[in-house]
C-alpha positions as CSV (number, residue, x, y, z in Angstrom):
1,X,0.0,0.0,0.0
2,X,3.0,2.4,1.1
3,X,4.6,1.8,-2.7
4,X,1.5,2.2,-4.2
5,X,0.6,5.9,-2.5
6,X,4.3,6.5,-3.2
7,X,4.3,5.8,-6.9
8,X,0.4,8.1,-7.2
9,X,2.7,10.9,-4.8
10,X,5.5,11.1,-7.3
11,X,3.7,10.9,-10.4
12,X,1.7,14.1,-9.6
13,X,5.1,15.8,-8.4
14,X,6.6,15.2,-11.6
15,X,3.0,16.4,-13.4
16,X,3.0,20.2,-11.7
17,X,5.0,22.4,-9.4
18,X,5.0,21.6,-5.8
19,X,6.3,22.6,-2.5
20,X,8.7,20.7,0.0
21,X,8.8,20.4,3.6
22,X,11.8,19.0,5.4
23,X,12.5,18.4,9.4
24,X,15.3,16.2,11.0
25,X,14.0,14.6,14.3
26,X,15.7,12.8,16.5
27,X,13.9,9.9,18.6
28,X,13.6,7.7,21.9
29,X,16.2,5.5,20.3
30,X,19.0,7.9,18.9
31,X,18.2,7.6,15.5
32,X,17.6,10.4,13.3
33,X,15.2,10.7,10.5
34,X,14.3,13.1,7.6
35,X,10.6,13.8,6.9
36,X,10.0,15.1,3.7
37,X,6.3,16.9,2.9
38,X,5.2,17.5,-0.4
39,X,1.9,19.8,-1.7
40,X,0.6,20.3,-5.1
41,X,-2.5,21.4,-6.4
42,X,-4.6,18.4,-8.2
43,X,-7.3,20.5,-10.2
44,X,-8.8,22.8,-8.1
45,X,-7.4,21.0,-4.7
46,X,-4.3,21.7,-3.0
47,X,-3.1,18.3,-1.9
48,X,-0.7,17.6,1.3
49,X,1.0,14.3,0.7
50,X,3.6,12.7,2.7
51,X,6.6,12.4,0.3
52,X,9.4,10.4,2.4
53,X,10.9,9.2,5.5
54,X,14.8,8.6,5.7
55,X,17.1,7.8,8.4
56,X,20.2,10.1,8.5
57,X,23.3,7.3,9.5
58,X,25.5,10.0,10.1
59,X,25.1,13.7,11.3
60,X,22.1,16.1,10.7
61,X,23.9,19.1,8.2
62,X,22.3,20.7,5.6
63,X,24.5,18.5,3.0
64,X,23.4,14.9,4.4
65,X,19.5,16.3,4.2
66,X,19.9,17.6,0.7
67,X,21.8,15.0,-0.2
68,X,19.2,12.9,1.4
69,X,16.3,14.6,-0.4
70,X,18.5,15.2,-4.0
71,X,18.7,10.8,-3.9
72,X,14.9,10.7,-3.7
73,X,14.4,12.8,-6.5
74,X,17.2,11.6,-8.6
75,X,15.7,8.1,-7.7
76,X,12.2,8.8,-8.4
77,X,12.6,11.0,-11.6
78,X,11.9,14.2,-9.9
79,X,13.2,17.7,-11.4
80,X,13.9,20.3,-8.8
81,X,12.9,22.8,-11.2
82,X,9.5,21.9,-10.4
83,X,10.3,22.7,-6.7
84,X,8.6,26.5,-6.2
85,X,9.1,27.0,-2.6
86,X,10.3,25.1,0.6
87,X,9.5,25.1,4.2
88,X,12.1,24.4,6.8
89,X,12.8,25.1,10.5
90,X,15.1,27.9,11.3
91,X,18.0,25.6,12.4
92,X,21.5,26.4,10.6
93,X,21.7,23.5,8.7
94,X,18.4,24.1,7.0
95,X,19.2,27.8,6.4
96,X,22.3,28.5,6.6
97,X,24.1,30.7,4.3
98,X,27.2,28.6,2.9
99,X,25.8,24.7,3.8
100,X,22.0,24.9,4.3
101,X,19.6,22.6,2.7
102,X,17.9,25.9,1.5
103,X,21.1,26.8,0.1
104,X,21.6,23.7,-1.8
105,X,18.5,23.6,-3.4
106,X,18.8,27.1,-4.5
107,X,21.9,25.9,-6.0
108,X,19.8,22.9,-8.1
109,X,17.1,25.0,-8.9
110,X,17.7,29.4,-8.6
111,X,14.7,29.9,-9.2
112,X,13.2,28.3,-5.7
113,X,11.0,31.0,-5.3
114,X,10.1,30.9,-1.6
115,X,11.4,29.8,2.0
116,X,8.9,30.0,4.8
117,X,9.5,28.5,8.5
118,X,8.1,25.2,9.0
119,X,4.3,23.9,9.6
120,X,5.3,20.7,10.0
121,X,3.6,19.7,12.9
122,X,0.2,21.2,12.0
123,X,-1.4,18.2,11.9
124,X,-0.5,17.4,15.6
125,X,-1.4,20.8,16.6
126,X,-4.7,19.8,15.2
127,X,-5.7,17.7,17.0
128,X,-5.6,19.1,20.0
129,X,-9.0,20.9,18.9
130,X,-10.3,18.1,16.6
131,X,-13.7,17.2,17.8
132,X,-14.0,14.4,20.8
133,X,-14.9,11.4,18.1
134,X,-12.3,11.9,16.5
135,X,-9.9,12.9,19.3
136,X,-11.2,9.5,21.3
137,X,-9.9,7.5,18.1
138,X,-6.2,9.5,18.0
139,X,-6.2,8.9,22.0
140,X,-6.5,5.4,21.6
141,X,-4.2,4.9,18.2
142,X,-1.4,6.4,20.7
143,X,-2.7,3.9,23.8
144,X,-2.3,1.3,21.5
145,X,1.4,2.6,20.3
146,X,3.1,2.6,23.6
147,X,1.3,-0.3,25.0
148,X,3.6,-2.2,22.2
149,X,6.7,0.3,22.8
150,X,6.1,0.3,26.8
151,X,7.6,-3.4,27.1
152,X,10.7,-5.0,25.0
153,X,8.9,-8.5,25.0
154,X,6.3,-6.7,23.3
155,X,8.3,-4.6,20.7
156,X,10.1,-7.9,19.4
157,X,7.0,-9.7,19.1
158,X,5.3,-6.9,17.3
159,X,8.4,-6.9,14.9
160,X,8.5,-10.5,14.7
161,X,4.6,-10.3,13.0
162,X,5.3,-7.5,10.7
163,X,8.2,-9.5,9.3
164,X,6.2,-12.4,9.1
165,X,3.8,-10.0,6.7
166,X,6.6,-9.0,4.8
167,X,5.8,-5.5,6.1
168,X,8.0,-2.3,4.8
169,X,8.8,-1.3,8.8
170,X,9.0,-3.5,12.1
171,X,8.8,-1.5,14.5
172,X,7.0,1.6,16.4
173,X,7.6,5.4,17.6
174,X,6.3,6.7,20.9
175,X,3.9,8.8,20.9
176,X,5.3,12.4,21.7
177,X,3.7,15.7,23.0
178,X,4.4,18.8,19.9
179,X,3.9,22.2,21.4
């Protein structure tokens, strides 16, 4: 299913302009991902898709999240000309002058038109005033999250059925507060 909303999510990339947004977060376990955002307008709708999730091995500078973001679209066939604007946090490495990811993508494409300060966690601000059906199903996603994260025994077992499902990801992150 992932592949399949990823394959719909790049073909409508490469079909009009869109914009990116990009945050490194670190979690519970020391790892460090990169979340990368896309939205596009699909006919008269402007669409917020989810465009990828990568673990950064090494350190969190501008270069490794371009570089990062630069393999997905090389990967995937995806122009950075069609890239009109990108949102970011205000963190050095995603702004900085010399090394910044904003830099870097100016330097693939000039004519990124726009760089705004990140939104990324809208959708968890959200919820804190979705309505209480809605909120009661969120509340107990999350219950059901760290009951599996809350005990080792339990993380390897859940792991040990996703494998068995040939699943894309094994394993669970905790719930955390955004503010």
């Amino acid at each position: 299913m992932s592949v399949d909303i990823k394959q719909h999510t790049v073909e409508k990339m490469k079909l009009s302009w869109f914009t990116l947004q990009v945050n490194d977060s670190t979690v519970s376990d020391g790892k460090c991902y990169m979340i990368g955002f896309v939205r596009f307008i699909v006919g008269y709708d402007i669409v917020n898709q989810f465009s990828c999730l990568k673990e950064l091995k090494t350190s969190t500078r501008g270069k490794d999240i371009f570089e990062t973001i630069n393999f997905f679209f090389e990967n995937n066939g995806i122009s950075w000309n069609d890239c009109v604007g990108s949102c970011t946090d205000g963190a050095p490495s995603m702004t900085g002058n010399i090394k910044g990811f904003v830099t870097l993508a100016k330097m693939k494409n000039p004519l990124l038109i726009v760089n705004t300060h990140r939104f990324i966690h809208r959708e968890a601000l959200m919820t804190k005033t979705v309505g209480s059906y809605l909120n009661s199903i969120l509340i107990n996603a999350v219950r059901i999250v760290n009951y599996i994260k809350g005990k080792p025994l339990k993380s390897r077992i859940f792991a040990e059925i996703c494998t068995s499902m040939d699943a894309g990801f094994t394993n669970l992150l905790y719930h955390t507060e955004v503010r």
